[in-house]
N, C-alpha and C positions, 0 to 999 in steps of 0.2 A: 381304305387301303393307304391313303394317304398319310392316316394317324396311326397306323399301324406302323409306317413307315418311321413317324417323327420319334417313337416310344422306344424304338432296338437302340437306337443310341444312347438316348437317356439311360436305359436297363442297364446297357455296356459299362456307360461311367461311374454307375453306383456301384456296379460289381468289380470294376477295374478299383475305386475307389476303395470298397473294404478290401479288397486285394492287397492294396498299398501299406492299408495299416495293419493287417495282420500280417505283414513284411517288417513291419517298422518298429512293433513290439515284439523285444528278441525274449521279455522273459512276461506272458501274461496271467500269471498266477502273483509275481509282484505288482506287476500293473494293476491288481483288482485290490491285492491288499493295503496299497496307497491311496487308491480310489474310496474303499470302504472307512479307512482311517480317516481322510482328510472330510468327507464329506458327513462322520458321523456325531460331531459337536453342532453341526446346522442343524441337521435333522432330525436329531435329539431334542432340542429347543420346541419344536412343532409337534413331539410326542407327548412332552410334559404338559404342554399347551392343551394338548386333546386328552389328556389321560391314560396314552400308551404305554407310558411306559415314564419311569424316574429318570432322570437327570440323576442324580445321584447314585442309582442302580446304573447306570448307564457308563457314568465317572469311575464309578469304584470296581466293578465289576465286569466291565467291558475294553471300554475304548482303556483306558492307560495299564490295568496289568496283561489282559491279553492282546491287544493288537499293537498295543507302544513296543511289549518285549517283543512281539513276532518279527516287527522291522527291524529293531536293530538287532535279532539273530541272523536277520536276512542279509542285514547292510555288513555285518562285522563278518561273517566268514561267508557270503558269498556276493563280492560287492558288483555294481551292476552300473553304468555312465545313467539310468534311470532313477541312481540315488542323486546324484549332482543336481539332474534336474528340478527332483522334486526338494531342495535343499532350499536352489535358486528358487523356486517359486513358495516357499515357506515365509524367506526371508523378506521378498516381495511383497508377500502377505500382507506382514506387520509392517510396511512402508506403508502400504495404499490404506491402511487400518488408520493408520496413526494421521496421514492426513485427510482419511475422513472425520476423526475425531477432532483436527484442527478446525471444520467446518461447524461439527455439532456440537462440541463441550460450549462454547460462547451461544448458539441458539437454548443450548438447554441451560446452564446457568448463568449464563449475560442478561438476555431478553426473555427466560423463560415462557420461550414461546412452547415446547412438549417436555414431558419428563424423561427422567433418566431410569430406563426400567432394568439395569443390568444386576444391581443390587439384587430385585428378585432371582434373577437368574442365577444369583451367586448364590442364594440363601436356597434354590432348588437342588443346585450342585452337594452344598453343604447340609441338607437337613435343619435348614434355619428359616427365619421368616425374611432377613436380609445378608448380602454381604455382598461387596463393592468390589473387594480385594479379588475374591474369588471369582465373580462374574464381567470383570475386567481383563481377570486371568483367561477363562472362556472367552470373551472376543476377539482376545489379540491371538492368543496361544490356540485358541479352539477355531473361531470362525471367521478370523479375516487370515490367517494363515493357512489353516486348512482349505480354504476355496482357493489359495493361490498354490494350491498345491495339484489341485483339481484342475483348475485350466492349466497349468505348465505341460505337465504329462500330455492330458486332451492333445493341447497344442502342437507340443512333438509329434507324440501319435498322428496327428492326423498334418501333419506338413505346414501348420498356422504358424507356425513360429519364422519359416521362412520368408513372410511374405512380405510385401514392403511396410514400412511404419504405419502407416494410416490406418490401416487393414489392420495390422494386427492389433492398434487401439481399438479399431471399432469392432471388433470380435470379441475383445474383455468386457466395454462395456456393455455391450448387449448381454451379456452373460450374468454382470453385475444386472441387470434389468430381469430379464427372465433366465435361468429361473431364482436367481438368488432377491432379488426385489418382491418380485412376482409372489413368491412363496413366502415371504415375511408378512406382506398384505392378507395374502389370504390365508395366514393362519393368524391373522389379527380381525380377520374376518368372520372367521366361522367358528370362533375361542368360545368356548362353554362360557355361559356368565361370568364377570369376575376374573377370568382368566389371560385378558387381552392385554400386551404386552405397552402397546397404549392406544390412545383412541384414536379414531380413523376421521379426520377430517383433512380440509385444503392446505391449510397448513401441513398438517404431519406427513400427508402424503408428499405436498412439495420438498421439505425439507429430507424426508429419508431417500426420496429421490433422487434429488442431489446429492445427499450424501454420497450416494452406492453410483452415479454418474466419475463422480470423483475418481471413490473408490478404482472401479473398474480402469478407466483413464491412468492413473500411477501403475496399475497393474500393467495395463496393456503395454506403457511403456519400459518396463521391469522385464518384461516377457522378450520386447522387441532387444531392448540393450546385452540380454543374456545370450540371446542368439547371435548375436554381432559379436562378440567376444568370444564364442565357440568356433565362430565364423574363421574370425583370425587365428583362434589358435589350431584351429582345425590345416588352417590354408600353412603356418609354421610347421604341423610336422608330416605336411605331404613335402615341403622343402626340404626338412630331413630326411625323409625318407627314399626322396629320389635323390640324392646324394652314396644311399646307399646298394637300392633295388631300382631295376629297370622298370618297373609297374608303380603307381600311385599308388597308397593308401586308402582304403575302404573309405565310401562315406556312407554317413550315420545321423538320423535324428537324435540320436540321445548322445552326448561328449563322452568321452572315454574315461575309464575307473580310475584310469592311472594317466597323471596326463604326462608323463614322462614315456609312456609306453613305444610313441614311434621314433625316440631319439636312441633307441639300445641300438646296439653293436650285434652284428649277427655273428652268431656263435659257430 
């Protein structure tokens, strides 16, 4: 009786909880189509690994003619404050990308302690046996933008963006751990012969784990700073707007399309 007792609450808050976010995403068919864009340069990389499926089928015929043009039909004539955010966490991305590479370009060609396996990546992209250019272009523009695109939205969605600094660091990085670490491991783990992007020892484990430590860390503070900046411009035009109406202005996980929108003149 007693645990029957402890369980209706718990039940409550997980349903009050998707209650929340299915309040919070005002358009969920964008919500998935960002979800599916951003998260399919990751997981593409673990298809080609297993033999699912081309990277380059993938490149050519997928992710950038159909799902690049979907978004920006979606973003150009029906835009949505879900574009901003996922913009904001694009941009992030390539921040937290770029100094996880300040970590790893000096272990892999300073100290040569693991290889640089993106070449291949690039030459799966391209139909080739190597290319740098390309699979560099995949990291930033594919898989460290695209995950910062993936937790942004999350974020919003589900009220993480709100919460004080600490927290919303330690939420990216965890994310950057599983499942984005998580999943790199063990599709380096379970790689058909030949196919392992590199080899799994104490080193490379240390080292990509710090990397995606890092990683996650820039994000989470890219995540916390954007929402402080919503914050105040949000908190400016409830000030204009009680200037002009007796009621506040809506609040919103997601900033608005038009951020001039609560400064107009009622007509």
């Amino acid at each position: 009786m007693v645990e029957t007792e402890r369980q209706i609450p718990r039940s409550a808050s997980i349903w009050q909880l998707l209650a929340a976010v299915r309040s919070t995403i005002t358009s969920p068919v964008r919500f998935c189509l960002y979800l599916v864009l951003a998260s399919t340069p990751l997981l593409a990389i673990s298809g080609e690994v297993f033999g699912i499926v081309s990277l380059r089928i993938v490149s050519n015929f997928f992710l950038f003619p159909l799902l690049g043009h979907l978004v920006v039909v979606v973003v150009v004539f029906k835009p949505d404050g879900m574009d901003r955010t996922a913009f904001a966490g694009f941009a992030w991305g390539l921040v937290a990308c770029a100094g996880y590479d300040c970590f790893r370009l000096p272990s892999v060609y300073g100290f040569h302690l693991w290889g640089d396996f993106f070449g291949r990546v690039g030459g799966w992209a391209t139909g080739t046996s190597s290319n740098y250019l390309a699979g560099y272009l995949w990291r930033y523009l594919g898989d460290g933008a695209g995950i910062g695109v993936v937790v942004f939205i999350l974020a919003a969605a589900i009220g993480i963006a709100s919460w004080p600094r600490r927290r919303v660091v330690g939420f990216t990085i965890a994310f950057a751990v599983f499942p984005v670490w998580t999943g790199l491991v063990l599709t380096d783990r379970l790689a058909p012969a030949g196919r392992a992007l590199f080899p799994l020892t104490a080193t490379t484990l240390t080292l990509s784990l710090a990397g995606h430590l890092i990683y996650g860390a820039i994000l989470g503070y890219g995540l916390w700073a954007s929402q402080a900046r919503n914050e105040r411009a949000l908190a400016l035009a409830r000030s204009a707007s009680a200037t002009i109406a007796p009621h506040p202005a809506p609040t919103s996980s997601w900033p608005k399309p038009v951020s001039t929108a609560g400064a107009r003149a009622p007509r």
